[in-house]
C-alpha positions in Angstrom: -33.3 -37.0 -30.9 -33.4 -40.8 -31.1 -30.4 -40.7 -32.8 -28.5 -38.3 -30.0 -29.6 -40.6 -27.8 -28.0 -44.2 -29.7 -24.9 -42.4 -29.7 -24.6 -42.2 -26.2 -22.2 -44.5 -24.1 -22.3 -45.3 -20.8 -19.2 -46.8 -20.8 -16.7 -45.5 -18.1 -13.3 -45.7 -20.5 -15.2 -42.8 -22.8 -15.7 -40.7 -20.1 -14.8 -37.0 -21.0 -15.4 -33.9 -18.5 -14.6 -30.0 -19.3 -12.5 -28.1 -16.9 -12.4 -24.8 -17.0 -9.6 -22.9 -16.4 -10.5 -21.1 -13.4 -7.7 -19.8 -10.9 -8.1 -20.1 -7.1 -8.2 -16.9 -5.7 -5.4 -16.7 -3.1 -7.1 -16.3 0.8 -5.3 -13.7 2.6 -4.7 -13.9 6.1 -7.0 -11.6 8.4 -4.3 -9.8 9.9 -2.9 -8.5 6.5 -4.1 -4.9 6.9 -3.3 -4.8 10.6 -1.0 -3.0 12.6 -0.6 -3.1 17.0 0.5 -0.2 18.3 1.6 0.5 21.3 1.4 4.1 23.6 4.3 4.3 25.7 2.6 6.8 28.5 2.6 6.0 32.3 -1.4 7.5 32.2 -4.2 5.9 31.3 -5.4 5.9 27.5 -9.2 6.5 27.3 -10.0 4.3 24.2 -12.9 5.8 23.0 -11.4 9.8 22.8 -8.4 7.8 21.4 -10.0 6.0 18.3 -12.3 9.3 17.8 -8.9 11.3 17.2 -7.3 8.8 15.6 -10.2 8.4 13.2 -10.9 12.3 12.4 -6.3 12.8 12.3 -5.6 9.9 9.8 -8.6 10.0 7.1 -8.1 6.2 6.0 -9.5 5.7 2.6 -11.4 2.4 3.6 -12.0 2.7 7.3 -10.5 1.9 10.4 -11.2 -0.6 13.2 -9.5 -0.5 16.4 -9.5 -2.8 19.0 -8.3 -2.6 22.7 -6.0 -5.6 22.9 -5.1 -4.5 27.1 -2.1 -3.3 28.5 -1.8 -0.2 26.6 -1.4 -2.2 22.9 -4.6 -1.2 20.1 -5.0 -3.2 16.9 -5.7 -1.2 13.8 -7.3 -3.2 11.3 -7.4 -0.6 7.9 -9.6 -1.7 4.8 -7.5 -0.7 2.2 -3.9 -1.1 1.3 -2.9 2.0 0.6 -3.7 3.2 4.4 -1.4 0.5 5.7 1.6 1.3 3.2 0.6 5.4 4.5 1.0 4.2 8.3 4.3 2.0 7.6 6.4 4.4 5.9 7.6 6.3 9.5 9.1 2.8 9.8 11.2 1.8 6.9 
């Protein structure tokens, strides 16, 4: 051990570190898996009845979270990719 020890420096020129080759994982954004909708009906929408039939209609594999954003617009936040791509393709 003493001679471990005599072979250490404490110079600053011999200075070594490790660095492991460890990749940041990319941060989505939180709005990734979210769509707004909007109804387009001069009566009121009753939000709760809404997201209930929404919920049971659509299945989503990860879930659903809906939010009343006013004036008629909802924001569906989906936990899984493949229930966003499902919800996008009426558009493309």
């Amino acid at each position: 051990m003493e001679k471990n020890m005599a072979e250490l420096c404490l110079d600053d020129e011999e200075e070594e570190f490790l660095q492991f080759g460890v990749e940041p994982i990319p941060q989505k954004s939180g709005y990734d898996l979210c769509l707004v909708r909007y109804y387009l009906t001069t009566s009121m929408v009753h939000f709760l009845a809404m997201t209930n039939t929404i919920a049971n209609l659509w299945h989503p594999l990860g879930g659903i979270h809906i939010s009343d954003l006013g004036e008629k617009r909802y924001l569906f936040h989906f936990f899984h990719e493949v229930d966003v791509e499902w919800h996008t393709m009426d558009f493309q």
